[in-house]
MIMARRO-435715 format. One record per residue (C-alpha): z, x, y; residue in one letter. Coordinates in Angstrom, 2 decimals. Example, Ala and Ser with C-alpha at 12.3 -4.5 7.8 and 13.67 -1.06 7.14 Angstrom:
BEGIN
7.80 / 12.30 / -4.50 / a
7.14 / 13.67 / -1.06 / s
//
This chain:
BEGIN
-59.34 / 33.20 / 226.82 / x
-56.36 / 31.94 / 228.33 / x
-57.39 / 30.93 / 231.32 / x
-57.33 / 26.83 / 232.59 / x
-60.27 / 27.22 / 234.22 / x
-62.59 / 27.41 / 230.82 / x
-65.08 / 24.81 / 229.71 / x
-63.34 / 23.98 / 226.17 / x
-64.43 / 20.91 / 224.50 / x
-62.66 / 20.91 / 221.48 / x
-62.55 / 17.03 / 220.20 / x
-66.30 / 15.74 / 219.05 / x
-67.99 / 14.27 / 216.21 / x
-70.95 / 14.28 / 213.88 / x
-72.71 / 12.27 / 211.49 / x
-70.50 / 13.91 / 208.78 / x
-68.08 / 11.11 / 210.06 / x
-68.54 / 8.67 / 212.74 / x
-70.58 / 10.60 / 215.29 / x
-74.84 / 10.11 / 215.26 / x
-75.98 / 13.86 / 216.19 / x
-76.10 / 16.49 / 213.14 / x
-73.26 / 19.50 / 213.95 / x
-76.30 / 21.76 / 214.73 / x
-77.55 / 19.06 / 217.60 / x
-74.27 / 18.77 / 218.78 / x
-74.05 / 22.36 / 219.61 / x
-77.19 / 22.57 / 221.45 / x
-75.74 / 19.48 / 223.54 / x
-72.71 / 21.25 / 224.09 / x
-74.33 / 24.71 / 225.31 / x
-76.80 / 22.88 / 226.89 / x
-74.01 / 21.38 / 229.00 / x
-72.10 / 24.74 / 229.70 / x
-69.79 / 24.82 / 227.10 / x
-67.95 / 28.31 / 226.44 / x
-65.40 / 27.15 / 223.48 / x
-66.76 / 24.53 / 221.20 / x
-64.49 / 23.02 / 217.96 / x
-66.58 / 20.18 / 216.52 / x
-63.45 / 17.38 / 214.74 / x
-65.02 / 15.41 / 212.40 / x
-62.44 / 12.60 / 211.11 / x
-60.52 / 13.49 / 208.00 / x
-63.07 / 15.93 / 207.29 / x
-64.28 / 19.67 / 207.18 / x
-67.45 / 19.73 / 205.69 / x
-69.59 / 20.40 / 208.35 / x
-67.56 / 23.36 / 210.26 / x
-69.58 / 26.38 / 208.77 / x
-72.51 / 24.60 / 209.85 / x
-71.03 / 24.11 / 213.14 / x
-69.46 / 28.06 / 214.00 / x
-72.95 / 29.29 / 213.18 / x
-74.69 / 26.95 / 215.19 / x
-72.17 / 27.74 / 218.16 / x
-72.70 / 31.65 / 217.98 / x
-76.89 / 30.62 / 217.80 / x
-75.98 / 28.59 / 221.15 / x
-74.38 / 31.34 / 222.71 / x
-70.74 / 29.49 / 222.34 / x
-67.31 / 30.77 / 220.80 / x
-65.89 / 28.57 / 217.96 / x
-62.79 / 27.02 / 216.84 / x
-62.96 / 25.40 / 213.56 / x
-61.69 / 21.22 / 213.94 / x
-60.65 / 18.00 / 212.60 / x
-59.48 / 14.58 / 213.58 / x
-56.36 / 13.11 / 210.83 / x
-55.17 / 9.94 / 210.95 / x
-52.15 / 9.25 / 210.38 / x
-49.69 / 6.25 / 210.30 / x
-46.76 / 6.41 / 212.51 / x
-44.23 / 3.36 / 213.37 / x
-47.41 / 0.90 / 212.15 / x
-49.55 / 2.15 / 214.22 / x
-52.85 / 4.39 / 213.74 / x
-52.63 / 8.21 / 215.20 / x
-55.11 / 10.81 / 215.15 / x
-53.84 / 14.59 / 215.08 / x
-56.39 / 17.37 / 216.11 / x
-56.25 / 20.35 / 214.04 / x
-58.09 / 23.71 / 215.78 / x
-58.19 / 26.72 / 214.46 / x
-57.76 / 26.59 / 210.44 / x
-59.03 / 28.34 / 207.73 / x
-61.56 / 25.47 / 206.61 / x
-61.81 / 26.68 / 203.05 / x
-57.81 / 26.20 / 202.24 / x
-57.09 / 24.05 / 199.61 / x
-53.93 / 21.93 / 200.47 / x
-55.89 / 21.00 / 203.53 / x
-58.98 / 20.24 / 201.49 / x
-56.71 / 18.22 / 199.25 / x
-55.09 / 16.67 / 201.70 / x
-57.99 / 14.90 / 203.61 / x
-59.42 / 14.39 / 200.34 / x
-56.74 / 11.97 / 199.34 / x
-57.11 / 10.32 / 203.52 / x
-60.44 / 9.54 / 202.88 / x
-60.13 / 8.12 / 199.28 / x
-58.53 / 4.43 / 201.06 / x
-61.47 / 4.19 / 203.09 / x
-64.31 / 2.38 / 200.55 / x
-61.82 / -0.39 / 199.41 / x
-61.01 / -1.44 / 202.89 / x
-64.43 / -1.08 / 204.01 / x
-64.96 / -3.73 / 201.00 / x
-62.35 / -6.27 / 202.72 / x
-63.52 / -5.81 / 206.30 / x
-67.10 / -6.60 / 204.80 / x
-65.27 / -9.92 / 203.13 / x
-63.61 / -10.95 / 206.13 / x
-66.47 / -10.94 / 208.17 / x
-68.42 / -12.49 / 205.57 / x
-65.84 / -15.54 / 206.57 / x
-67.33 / -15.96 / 210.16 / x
-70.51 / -15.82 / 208.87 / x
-71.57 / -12.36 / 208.74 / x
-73.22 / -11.74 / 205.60 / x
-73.78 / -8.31 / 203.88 / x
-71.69 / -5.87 / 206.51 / x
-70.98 / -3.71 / 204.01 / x
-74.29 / -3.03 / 202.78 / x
-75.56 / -2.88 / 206.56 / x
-72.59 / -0.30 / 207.72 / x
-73.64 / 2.39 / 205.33 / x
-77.24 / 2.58 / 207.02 / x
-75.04 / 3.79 / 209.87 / x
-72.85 / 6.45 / 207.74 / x
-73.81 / 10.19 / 207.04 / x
-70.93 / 10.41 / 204.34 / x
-69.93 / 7.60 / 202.44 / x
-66.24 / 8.35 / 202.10 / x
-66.12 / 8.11 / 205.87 / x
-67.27 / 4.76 / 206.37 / x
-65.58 / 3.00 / 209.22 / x
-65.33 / 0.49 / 212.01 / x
-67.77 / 2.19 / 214.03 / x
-70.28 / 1.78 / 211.36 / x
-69.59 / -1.78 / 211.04 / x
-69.87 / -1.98 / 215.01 / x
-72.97 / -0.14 / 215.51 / x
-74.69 / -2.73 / 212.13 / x
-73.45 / -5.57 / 213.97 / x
-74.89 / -4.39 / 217.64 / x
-78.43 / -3.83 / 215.36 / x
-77.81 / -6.85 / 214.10 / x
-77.64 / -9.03 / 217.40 / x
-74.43 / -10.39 / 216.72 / x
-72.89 / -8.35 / 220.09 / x
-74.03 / -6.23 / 222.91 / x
-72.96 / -3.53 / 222.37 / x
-69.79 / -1.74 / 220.01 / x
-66.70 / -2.05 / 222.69 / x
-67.76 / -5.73 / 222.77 / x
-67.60 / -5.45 / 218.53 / x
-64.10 / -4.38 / 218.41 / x
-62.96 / -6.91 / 220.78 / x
-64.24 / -9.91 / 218.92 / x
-63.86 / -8.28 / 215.14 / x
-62.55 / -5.23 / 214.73 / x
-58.97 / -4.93 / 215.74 / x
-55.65 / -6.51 / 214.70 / x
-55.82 / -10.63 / 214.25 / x
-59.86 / -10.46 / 214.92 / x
-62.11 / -11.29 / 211.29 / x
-62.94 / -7.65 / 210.18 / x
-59.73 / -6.41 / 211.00 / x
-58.06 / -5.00 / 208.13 / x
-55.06 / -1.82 / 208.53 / x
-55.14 / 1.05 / 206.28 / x
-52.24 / 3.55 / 205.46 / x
-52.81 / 7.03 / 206.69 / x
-51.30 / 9.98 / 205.93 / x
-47.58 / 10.57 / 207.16 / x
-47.34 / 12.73 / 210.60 / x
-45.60 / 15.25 / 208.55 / x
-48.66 / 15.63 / 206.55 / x
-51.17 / 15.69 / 208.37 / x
-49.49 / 18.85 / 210.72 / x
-48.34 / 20.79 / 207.97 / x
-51.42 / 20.64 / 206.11 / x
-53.03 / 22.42 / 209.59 / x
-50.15 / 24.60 / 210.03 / x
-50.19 / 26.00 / 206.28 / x
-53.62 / 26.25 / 207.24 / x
-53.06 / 28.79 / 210.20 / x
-54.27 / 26.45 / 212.46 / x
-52.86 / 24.39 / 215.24 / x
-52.06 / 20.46 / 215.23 / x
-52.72 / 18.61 / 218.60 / x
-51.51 / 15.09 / 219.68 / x
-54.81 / 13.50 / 220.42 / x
-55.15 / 11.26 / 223.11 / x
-51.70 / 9.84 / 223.60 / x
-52.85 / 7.17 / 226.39 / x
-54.70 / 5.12 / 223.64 / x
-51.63 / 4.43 / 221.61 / x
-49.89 / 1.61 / 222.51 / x
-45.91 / 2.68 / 222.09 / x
-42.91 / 1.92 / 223.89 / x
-41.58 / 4.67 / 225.79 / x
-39.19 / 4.89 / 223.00 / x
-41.56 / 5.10 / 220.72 / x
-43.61 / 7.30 / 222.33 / x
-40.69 / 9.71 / 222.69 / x
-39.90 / 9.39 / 219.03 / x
-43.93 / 10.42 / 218.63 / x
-44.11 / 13.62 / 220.56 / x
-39.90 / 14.80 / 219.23 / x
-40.95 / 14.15 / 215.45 / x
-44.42 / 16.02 / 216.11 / x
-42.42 / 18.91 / 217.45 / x
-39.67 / 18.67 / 214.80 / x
-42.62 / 19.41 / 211.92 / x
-44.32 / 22.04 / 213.85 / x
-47.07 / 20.26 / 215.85 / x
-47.97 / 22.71 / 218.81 / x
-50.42 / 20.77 / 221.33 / x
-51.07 / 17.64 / 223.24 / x
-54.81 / 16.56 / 224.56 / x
-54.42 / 15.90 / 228.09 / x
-57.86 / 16.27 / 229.44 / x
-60.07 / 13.99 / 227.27 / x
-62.57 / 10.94 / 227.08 / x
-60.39 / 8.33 / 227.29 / x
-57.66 / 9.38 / 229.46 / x
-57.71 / 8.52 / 233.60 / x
-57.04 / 11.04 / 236.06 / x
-53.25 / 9.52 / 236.32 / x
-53.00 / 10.03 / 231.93 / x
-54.32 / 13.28 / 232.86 / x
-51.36 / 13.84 / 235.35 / x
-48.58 / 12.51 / 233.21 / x
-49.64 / 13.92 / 230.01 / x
-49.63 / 17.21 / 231.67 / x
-45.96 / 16.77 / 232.38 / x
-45.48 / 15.51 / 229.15 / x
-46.77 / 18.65 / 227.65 / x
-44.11 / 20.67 / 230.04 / x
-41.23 / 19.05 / 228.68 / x
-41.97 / 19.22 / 225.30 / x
-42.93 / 22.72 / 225.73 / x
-46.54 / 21.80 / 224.14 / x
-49.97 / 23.61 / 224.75 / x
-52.51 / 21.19 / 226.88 / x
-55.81 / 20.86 / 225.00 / x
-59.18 / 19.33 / 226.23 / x
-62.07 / 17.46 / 224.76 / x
-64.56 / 14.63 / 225.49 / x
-64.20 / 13.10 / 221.89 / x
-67.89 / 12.56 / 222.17 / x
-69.88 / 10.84 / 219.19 / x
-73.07 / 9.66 / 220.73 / x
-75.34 / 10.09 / 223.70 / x
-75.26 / 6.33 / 223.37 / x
-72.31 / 5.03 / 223.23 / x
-69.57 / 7.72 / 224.36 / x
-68.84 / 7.26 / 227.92 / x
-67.55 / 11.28 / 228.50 / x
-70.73 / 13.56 / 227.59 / x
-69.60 / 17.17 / 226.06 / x
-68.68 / 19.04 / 228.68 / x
-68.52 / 16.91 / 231.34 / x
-64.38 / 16.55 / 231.82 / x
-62.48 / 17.94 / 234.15 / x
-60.00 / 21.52 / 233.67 / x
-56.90 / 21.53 / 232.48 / x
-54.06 / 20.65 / 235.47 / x
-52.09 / 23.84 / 236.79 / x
-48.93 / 24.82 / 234.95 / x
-50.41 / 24.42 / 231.64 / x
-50.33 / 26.80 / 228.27 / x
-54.23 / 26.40 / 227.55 / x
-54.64 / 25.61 / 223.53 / x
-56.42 / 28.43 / 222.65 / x
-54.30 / 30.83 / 224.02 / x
-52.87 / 29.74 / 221.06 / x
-55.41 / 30.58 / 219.43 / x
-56.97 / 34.11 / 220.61 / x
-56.87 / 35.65 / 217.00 / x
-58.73 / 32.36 / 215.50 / x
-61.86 / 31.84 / 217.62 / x
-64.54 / 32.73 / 216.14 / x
//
């Protein structure tokens, strides 16, 4: 499998964290849409990967186990793809375990602060929205306060309350970058950059990003993916030359309504690339 021209989509989500299809829908979505290699990335979470490799060989699809860790790096929020793990090792199990365990108390104070402006009960209204409890986040908040009338739709939620200086705002401390890649690595998995437009760094600080995720053993860079324009796609490409990092690709897809890049759907990987799962030949499942 090392060839560019493969239909990988290995960044999604399902309800077992912020995404609104179970792991089995998801993979008929995915096949549906010609998918060949499949790694569903639930945030800070594995529980739903045996559920997902054995719905992928049912669709006809080859599997890569996944996850999405956040992280904290120079005050801002990162997310680092793992493919490729064994999901039942325990420092990785661990590891998320203690992510995840911040995420109820600032749900709490996101609920208060919006309970400031008038919005009563978003706490209580969020975890309609959320498959797993420990995983409640803004996107729960944003889809209760679309249900709720109070905006249009979630993109218009963030920009009135859910990021920095807005009411329901409130920052949580991830794991370390070190972490989060060593746990995959120890693993026997790979750890990706995920999309590296959506951060907003310096140049600097962007170069300090990608040298300290080499310098701990981080592998791979998402190029191709949801969020990115065809320019990201052309300069993260080069970014992944000089670093000497493996290009990865997925639509970081969470719900038919609301994720503008359907699985599947994204372009293949730019020319001069080291494909991901080349990477990965002796972990696909």
């Amino acid at each position: 499998m090392a060839t560019l021209i493969l239909n990988a989509d290995l960044h999604c989500h399902s309800v077992v964290s912020d995404g609104t299809l179970e792991p089995e829908a998801l993979a008929q979505r995915a096949s549906a849409n010609g998918v060949e290699l499949w790694a569903l990335t639930d945030h800070d979470e594995i529980a739903g990967q045996h559920r997902a490799a054995a719905a992928a060989r049912a669709n006809g699809m080859r599997y890569l186990t996944g996850t999405e860790i956040s992280v904290t790096f120079v005050g801002e929020t990162v997310h680092i793809v793992g493919l490729g793990f064994d999901p039942d090792d325990a420092g990785m199990q661990a590891g998320l375990r203690n992510t995840r365990g911040g995420r109820g108390q600032r749900a709490q104070e996101m609920s208060e602060g919006l309970a400031k402006v008038g919005i009563k009960n978003a706490y209580d209204g969020a975890l309609k929205f959320v498959g797993n409890p420990e995983l409640i986040s803004r996107t729960h908040f944003a889809r209760f306060l679309v249900e709720g009338g109070f905006c249009k739709d979630t993109s218009e939620v963030f920009r009135k309350y859910l990021t920095e200086g807005k009411p329901g705002y409130v920052p949580h401390r991830w794991a370390s970058l070190k972490d989060a890649v060593q746990w995959i690595t120890q693993a026997k998995g790979v750890a990706i950059i995920a999309h590296p437009a959506r951060y907003k760094f310096t140049p600097n600080e962007e170069y300090a990003l990608f040298t300290e995720f080499k310098a701990h053993g981080g592998r791979g860079v998402e190029v191709v993916t949801g969020s990115h324009t065809a320019l990201e796609y052309v300069k993260y490409a080069e970014t992944a030359r000089e670093f000497g990092l493996a290009a990865s690709r997925g639509s970081d897809f969470h719900s038919p309504d609301e994720s503008h890049t359907d699985l599947g759907a994204l372009p293949y990987l730019p020319g001069g690339l080291t494909p991901v799962w080349e990477l990965l030949a002796d972990r696909i499942q």
